[in-house]
N, C-alpha and C positions, 0 to 999 in steps of 0.2 A: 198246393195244386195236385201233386200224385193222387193226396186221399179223394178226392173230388172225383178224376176218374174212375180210381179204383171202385168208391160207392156205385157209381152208376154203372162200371161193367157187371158190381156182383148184383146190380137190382135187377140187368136183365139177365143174370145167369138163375136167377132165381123165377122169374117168368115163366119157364117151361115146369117147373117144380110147381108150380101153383098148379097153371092147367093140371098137370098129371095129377092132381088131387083130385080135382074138381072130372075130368075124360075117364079115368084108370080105374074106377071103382068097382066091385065084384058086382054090383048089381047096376049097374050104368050100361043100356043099352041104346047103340046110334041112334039117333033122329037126325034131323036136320041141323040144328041148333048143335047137335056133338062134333057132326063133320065140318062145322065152321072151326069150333072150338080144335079140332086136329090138326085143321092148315094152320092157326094161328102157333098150336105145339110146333108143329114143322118148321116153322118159319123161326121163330125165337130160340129153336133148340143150341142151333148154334152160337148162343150167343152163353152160353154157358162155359165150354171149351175153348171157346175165342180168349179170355180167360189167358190161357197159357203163351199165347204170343204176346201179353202185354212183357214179358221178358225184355223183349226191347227198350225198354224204360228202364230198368233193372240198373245198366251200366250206366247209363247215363245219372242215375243217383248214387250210384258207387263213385263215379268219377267225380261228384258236386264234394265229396268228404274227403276230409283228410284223414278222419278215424277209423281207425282199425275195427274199434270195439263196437260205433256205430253199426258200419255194414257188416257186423257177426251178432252181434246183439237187438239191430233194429230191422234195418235193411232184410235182410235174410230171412230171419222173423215173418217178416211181414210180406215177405214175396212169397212163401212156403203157405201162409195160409190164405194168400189169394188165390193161391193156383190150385189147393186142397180141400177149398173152400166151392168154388168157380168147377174144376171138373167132378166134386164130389156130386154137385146139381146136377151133373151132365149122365153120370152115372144112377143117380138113386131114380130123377125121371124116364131112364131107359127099363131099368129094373122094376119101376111101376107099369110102364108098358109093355114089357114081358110077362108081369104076373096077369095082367089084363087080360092079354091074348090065351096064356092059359086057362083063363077062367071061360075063356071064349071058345076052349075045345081046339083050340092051334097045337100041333106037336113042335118038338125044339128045332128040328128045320125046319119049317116055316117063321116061326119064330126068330132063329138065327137069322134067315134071310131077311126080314124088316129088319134085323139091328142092323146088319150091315149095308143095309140102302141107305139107311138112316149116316150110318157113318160117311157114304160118299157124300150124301147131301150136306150134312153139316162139313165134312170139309171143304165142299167147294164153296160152303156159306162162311165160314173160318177164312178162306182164303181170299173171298170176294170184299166182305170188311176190311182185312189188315192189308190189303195190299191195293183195291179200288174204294175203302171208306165207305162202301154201302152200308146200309142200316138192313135190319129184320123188314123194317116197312117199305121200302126201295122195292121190295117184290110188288106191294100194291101202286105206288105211286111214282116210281121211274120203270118200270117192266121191262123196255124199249133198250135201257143205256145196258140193265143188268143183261137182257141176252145179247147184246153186242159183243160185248166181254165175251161172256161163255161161247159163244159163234165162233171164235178162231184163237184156240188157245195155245201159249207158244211151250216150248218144250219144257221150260224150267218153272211154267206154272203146272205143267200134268205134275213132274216131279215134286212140287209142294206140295199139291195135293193128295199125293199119294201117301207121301211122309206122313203129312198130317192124319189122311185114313189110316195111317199103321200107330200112330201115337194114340188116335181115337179106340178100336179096334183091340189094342195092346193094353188100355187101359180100364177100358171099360172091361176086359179077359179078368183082369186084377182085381177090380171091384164088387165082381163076381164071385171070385174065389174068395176073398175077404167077408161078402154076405155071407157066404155058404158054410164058408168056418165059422163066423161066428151064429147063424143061425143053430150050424148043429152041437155047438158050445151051450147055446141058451137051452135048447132041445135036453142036451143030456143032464140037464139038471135035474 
């Protein structure tokens, strides 16, 4: 059962990776047909990083074993490359749409500020799944239930969401620096 979930959160954590191929191209300019293709990015991005709240499953398969060496050898294992796996998508598709905007003559704040619109969005979209089960597509086909939620949010949901913006935000910092080093790694060859 786990791997079942797991497949389907990494098929939509990869979602936003596809668009960013297909939106993010140096020579790709908006039409109509691209700004659909963006709400669809937007809407799915979250669903990359969402990813790291499957934690919660986590103990509950620590707690199913009695073995040691399972949850250090399997368990563990496999939770480190769903969540390295799930926000590395969440990172390489924002670094495509960084490189995009630059190609598009954006300086780095302006740029900064989409990632980090992006990051409130996807955590309120992180928080709206794991804790009300909305889907990506609940934007087009319950509209109504999802701003109800957001309409009056109580205090210990601003708090998770913000958590979650500083884990998105903090991360996506990291993933940055790790392109950047290994960019200027290949470079200086």
């Amino acid at each position: 059962m786990p791997l079942e979930w797991m497949a389907w959160n990494l098929w939509l954590a990869v979602v936003p990776v596809v668009l960013s191929l297909v939106l993010f191209r140096e020579d790709q300019h908006p039409s109509a047909g691209w700004w659909v293709g963006l709400v669809a990015f937007v809407a799915f991005l979250p669903n990359a990083p969402y990813v790291l709240t499957d934690v919660i499953h986590f103990a509950r398969e620590v707690r199913a074993t009695d073995s040691d060496l399972h949850v250090a050898f399997v368990l563990i294992p496999k939770y480190a490359a769903f969540f390295v796996v799930g926000f590395g998508c969440y990172g390489y598709a924002l670094l495509r749409l960084e490189r995009w905007l630059r190609w598009q003559g954006w300086g780095l704040p302006r740029v900064y500020g989409a990632d980090l619109t992006l990051h409130a969005l996807c955590a309120v979209g992180v928080f709206l799944g794991r804790v009300f089960r909305f889907n990506s597509w609940d934007l087009a086909t319950n509209p109504g239930e999802v701003a109800e939620v957001i309409r009056f949010p109580k205090p210990e949901s601003v708090a998770l969401v913000t958590l979650t913006f500083l884990v998105l935000a903090g991360g996506t910092a990291a993933i940055r620096v790790v392109a950047s080093i290994r960019h200027q790694l290949l470079v200086g060859r």
